[in-house]
N, C-alpha and C positions, 0 to 999 in steps of 0.2 A: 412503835414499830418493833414488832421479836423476830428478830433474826437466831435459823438455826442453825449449828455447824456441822459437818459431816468430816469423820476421816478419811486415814487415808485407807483403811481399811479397804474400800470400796471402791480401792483402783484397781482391785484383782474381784474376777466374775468368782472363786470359788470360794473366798473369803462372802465376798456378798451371801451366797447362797445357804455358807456355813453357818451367817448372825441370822436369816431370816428364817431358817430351821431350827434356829436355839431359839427364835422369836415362840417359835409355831407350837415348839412344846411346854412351854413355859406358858403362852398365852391361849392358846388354841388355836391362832390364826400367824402366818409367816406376816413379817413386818421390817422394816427398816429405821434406825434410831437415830436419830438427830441428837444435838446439845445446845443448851441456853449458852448463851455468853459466859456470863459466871464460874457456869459447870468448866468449862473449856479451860476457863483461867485456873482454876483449882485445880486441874488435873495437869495442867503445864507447872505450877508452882510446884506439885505433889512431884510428880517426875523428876524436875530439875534437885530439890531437895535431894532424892534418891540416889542421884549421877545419872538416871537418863537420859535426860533433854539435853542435848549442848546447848539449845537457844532456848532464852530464857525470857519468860512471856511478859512484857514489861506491862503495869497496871496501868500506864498510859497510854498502851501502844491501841490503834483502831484498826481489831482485827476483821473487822467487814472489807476495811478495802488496804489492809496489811496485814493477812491471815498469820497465823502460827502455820508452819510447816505440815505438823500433824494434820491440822484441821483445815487444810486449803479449802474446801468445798462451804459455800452459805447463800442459805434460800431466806427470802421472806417468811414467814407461817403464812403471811395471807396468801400468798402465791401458791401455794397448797393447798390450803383449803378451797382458791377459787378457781383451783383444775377440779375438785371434787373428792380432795384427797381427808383426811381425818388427821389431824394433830391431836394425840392421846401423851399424858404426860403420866410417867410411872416415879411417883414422889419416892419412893423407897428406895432409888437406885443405891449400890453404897458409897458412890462418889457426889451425888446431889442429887439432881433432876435430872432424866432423859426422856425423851420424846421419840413416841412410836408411832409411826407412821405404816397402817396395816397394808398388804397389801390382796389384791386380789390375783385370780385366774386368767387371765395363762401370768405366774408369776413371773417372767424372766420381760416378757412386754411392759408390765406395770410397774416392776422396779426401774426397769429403763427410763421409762414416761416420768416417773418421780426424779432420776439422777440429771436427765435431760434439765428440768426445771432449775436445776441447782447453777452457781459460777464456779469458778475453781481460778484462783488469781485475778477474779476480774472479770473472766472471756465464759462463755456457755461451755457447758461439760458438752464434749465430743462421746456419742457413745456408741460410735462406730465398731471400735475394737471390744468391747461387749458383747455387741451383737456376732464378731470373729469368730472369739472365742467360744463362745455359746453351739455355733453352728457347728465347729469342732470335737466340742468335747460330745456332741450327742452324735458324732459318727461312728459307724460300728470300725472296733479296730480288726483288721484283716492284714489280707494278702496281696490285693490287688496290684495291680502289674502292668504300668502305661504299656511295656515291651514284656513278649512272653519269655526274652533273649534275658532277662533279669533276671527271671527264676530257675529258666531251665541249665544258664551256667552252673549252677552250684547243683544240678541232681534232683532240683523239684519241677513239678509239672502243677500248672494252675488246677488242673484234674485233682492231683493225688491233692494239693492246698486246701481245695475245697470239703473234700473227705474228711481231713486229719486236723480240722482248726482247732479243739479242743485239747488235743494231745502234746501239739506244739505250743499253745499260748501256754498250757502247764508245765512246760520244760525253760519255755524263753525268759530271759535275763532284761529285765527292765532295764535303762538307760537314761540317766537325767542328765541335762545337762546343768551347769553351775549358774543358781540365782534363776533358778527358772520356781522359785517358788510354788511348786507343784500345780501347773497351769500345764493342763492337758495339750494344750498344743504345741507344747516342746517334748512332750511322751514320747519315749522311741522303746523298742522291743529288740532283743535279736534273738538267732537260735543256732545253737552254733552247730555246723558242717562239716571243721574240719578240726584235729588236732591244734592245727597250726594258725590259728584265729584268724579263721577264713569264716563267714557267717552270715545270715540274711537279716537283715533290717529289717521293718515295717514299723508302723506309727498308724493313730488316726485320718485318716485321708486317702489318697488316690494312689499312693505310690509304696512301691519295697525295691528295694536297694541290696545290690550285695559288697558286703566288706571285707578287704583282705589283709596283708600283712604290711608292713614297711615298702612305700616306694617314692620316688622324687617326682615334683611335676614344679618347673618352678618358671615365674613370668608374672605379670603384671596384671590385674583384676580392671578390667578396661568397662564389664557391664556387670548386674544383675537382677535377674526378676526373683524377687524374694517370695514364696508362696505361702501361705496359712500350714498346707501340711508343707515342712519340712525336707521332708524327701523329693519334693517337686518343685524345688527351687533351683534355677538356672545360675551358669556365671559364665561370662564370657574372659579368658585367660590368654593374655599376649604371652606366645611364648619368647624363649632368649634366641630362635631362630626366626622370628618374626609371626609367624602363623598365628592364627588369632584361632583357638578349638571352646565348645562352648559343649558342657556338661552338668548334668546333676551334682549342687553343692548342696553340700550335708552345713547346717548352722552356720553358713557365709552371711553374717551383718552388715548391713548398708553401708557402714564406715571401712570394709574392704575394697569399695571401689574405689581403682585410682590407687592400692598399694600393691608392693612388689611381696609376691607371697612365694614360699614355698606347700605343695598340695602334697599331703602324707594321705599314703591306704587312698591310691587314686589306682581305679580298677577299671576294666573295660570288658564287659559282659559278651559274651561271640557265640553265637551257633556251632563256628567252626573256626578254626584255624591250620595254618600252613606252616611248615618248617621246610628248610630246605638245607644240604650238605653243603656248604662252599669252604673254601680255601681263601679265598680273596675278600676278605672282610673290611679289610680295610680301606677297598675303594666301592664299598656301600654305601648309596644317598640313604644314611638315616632318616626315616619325617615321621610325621603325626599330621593329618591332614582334616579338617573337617571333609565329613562325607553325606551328614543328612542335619534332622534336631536332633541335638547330644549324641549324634553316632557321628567316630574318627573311622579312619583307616590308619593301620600304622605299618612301617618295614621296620624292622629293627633285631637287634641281636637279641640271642638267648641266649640270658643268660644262667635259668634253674628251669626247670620243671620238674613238678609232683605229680603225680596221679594219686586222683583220691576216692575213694567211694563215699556216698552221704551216706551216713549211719538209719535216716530215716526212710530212703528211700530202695537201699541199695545201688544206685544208678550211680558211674561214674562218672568222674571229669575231673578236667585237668587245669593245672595253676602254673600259670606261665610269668616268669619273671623275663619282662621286654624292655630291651633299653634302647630308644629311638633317638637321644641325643647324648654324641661327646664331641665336646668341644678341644678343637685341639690349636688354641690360640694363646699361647703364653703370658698374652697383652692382660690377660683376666685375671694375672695373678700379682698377686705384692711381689717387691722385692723382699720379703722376709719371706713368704710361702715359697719362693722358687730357691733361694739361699738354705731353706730349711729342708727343701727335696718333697713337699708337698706334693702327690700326684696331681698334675692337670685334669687326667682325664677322670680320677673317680672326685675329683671337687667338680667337676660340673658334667655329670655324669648324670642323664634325666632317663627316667623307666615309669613304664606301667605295669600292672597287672593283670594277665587277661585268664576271664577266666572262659571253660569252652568244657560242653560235652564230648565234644567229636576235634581229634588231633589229628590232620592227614600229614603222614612224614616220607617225603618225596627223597627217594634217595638215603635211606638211611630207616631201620628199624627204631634204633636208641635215639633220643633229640640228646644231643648235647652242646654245651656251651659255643656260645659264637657261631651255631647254628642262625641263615637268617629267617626270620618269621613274618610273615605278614596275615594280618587279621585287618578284620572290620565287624565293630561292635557299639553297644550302648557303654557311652563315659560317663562314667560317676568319678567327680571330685571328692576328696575326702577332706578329712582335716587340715585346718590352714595354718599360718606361722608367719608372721610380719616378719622383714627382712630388709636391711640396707645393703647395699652391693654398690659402690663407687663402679667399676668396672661392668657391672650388666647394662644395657643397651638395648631395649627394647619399647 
């Protein structure tokens, strides 16, 4: 019975497609490589030798049902050949023996149907997340815009999008994130709008997203629907007022449910907004209120506004710094912060970003600070930040 092994190579779809086109030209036809037993061990002794391997491949160890780390994945040859598959052995490899297994048309189905075949610790190779990723990276990347309130904050129109996609993908600043191994479904794009890293998002997938500068959102991650593209991933966030508002999170991993986060460059895209002149600010019901999916309504103080033009469009709009919670309960501070003169109200001082074409300013030409504002828009979460807080309660 030959058992062959597989790395791990072939737990990322672009790595696969990388060896099975280094197969294609080398041999003429794309293919997938297996290894003898032997081979595996040799190249585990070679490694360790080197300082590669921390785990060191013991010539007793039975790695069918105690793989090597590298080598998790191993099929029978017969179980291959009696899918219909070809076991082709290339003696010249320069590490021993490798085994090619060719594959045919549509390649990305037939290497599946081979990986399928394979165990990986024991259990059947899942090849769900193959199939994801696959269906992702062959999406065209765009513009699209679940809400037209996403594009039109920052000065673009799905119209002018559609016209200009050549011009913008040559100016926009590609964006990885860390450990994403260049796996197109972590790809993000932006293009920036304003001086002051105000900027549109877009990725592979259904959605674009706009990002702004420095703002607090902070409470407790109670849900999320994590989506393939990126930008069209949800999270449901308790805030420290109780409310529960639920928004587009940019790269929220499943192991943030259930922790207490702070959300940076949390933005709320508006049609319109409202400012109004008051003197009596201090006895304003601050809120953030859910009002639809991923649209809030908020009242809250101003505290900046910019006006900005988009360089691309001409069209203006405006970047409102809102702040809809401060806490004014002492109980939330150490006795070292309150001894040390620590302000209360900017330590638990919570603001969005809203951004909005059209500024109706009721009572006053200039918006200025502690102006109140109230909006209703699409919330985008932004970047997140684990946090301990003794004192939050939520």
């Amino acid at each position: 019975m030959t058992h062959l092994f597989f790395s791990t190579a072939y737990d990322n779809l672009m790595e696969m497609e990388r060896i099975w086109l280094e197969a294609d030209e080398k041999y003429g036809q794309p293919a997938l490589f297996f290894f003898l037993e032997e081979t595996v061990r040799d190249i585990a002794k070679t490694a360790h030798a080197l300082g590669n391997d921390v785990e060191w491949c013991d010539p007793a160890r039975d790695l069918v049902n105690d793989p090597h780390p590298s080598f998790p994945y191993v099929v029978e040859e017969s179980v291959l050949t009696d899918a219909g598959f070809t076991v082709m052995r290339d003696e010249g490899w320069r590490y021993g023996t490798r085994c090619r297994v060719p594959l045919e048309e549509p390649l990305v189905d037939t290497a599946l149907r081979v990986i399928s075949l394979c165990k990986k610790f024991n259990e059947p190779v899942d090849v769900s997340h193959y199939k994801l990723a696959h269906s992702v990276m062959f999406r065209p990347i765009n513009f699209n815009a679940k809400d037209e309130r996403l594009v039109n904050c920052v000065g673009f129109s799905p119209e002018w999008l559609a016209d200009n996609v050549d011009n913008i993908r040559a100016e926009s600043q590609r964006h990885k994130w860390a450990n994403d191994d260049d796996d197109p479904t972590y790809n993000q794009y932006s293009v920036n709008v304003a001086p002051s890293n105000v900027s549109l998002i877009y990725s592979r997938g259904e959605n674009v997203l706009p990002k702004g500068m420095a703002s607090t959102c902070s409470g407790r991650v109670v849900s999320a629907s994590i989506n393939a593209d990126d930008l069209s991933s949800t999270a449901k966030l308790r805030l420290i007022s109780g409310d529960v508002i639920e928004g587009y999170a940019r790269s929220l991993p499943l192991d943030a449910v259930g922790a207490d986060v702070v959300m940076t460059y949390t933005v709320v895209a508006a049609s319109e907004a409202h400012v109004f002149r008051t003197e009596s600010y201090e006895d304003i019901e601050l809120s953030i209120k859910q009002s639809g999916p991923c649209e809030v309504s908020i009242t809250g103080l101003l505290s900046d506004a910019i006006y900005y033009a988009n360089p691309w469009t001409g069209r203006p709009f405006w970047v409102l710094n809102v702040v809809f919670h401060k806490n004014r309960d002492p109980g939330f501070l150490t006795d070292n912060e309150l001894t040390t003169g620590i302000d209360k109200y900017y330590l638990m001082e919570q603001s969005v970003q809203v951004f909005t074409p059209s500024l109706h300013r009721l009572g006053a030409m200039i918006p200025r600070g502690n102006d109140l504002c109230t909006v209703t828009g699409v919330l985008c979460l932004g970047e997140y930040t684990k946090y301990a807080n003794k004192h939050l309660s939520i």
